[in-house]
C-alpha positions as CSV (number, residue, x, y, z in Angstrom):
1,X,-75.2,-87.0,95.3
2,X,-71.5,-86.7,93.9
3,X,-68.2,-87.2,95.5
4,X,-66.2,-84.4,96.2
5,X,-63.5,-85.8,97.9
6,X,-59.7,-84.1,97.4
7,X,-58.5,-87.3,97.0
8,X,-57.5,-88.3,93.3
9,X,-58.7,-91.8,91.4
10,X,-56.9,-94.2,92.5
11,X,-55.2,-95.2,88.8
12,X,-53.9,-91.5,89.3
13,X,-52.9,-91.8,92.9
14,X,-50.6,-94.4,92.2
15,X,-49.4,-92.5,88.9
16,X,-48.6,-89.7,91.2
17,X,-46.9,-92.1,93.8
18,X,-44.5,-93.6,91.0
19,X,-43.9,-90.2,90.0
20,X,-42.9,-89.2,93.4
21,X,-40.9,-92.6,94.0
22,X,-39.0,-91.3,90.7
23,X,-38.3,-87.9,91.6
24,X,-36.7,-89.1,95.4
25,X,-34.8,-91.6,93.8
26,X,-33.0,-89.0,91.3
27,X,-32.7,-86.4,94.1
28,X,-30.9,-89.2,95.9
29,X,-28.6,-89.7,93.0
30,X,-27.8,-85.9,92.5
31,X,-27.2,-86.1,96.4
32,X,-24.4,-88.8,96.1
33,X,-22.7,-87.6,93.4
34,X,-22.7,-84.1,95.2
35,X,-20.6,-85.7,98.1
36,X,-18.3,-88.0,95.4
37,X,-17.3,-84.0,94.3
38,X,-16.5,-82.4,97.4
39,X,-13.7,-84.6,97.6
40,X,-12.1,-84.3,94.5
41,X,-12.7,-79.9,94.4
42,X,-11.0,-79.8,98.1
43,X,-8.1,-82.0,96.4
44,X,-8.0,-79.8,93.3
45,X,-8.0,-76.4,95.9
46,X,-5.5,-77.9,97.7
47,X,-2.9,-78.3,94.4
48,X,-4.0,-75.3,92.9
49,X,-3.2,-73.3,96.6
50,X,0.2,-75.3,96.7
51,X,1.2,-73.7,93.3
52,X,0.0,-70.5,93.7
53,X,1.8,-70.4,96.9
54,X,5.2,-71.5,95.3
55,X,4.6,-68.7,93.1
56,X,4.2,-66.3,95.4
57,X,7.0,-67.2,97.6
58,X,9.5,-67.3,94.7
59,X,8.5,-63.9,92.6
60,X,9.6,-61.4,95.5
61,X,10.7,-59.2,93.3
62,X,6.9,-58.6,92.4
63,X,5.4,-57.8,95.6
64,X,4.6,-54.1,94.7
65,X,2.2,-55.6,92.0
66,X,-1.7,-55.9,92.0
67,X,-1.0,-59.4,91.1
68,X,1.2,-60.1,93.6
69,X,-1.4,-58.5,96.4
70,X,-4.5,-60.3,94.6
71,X,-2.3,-63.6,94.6
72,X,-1.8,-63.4,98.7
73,X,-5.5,-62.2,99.5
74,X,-6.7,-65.2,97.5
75,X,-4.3,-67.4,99.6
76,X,-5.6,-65.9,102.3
77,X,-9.2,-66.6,101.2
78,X,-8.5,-70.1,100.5
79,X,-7.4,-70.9,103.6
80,X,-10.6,-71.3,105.0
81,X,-11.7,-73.4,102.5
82,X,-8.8,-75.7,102.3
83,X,-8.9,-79.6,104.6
84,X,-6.8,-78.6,107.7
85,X,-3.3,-80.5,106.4
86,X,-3.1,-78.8,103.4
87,X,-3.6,-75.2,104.7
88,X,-0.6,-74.0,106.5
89,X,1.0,-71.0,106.8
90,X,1.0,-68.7,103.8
């Protein structure tokens, strides 16, 4: 009578299992470095929405532009996205 059973050899079982152990522990490194990033982008948003800002507020003289409306609706946009101190009023 043969065996049928689902269940791999061991020698492979445990080739699987180191596999596996692998796999978790990279998707655990991709995972911190994720959160090391969010960080640093909501720092370089908050600079980059700083400057575009003083831009904005100091070309008056352009506020009949597409530039000048596209420049605002980002601002706007980014708002959302910006940490809470960093945000203020356009």
């Amino acid at each position: 009578m043969q065996n049928h059973s689902t269940q791999p050899p061991i020698a492979l079982s445990g080739i699987q299992s180191c596999k596996d152990e692998y796999t978790i522990r990279k998707q655990e490194e991709v995972l911190q470095e994720s959160l090391m990033m969010v960080p640093d982008c909501q720092r370089r948003l908050a600079k980059a929405f700083e400057e575009l800002k003083k831009i904005v507020e100091e070309e008056t003289d352009m506020t009949e532009t597409g530039e000048y409306q596209t420049a605002q609706k980002v601002l706007e946009d980014a708002k959302s996205e910006l940490p809470d101190s960093a945000g203020g009023a356009c």
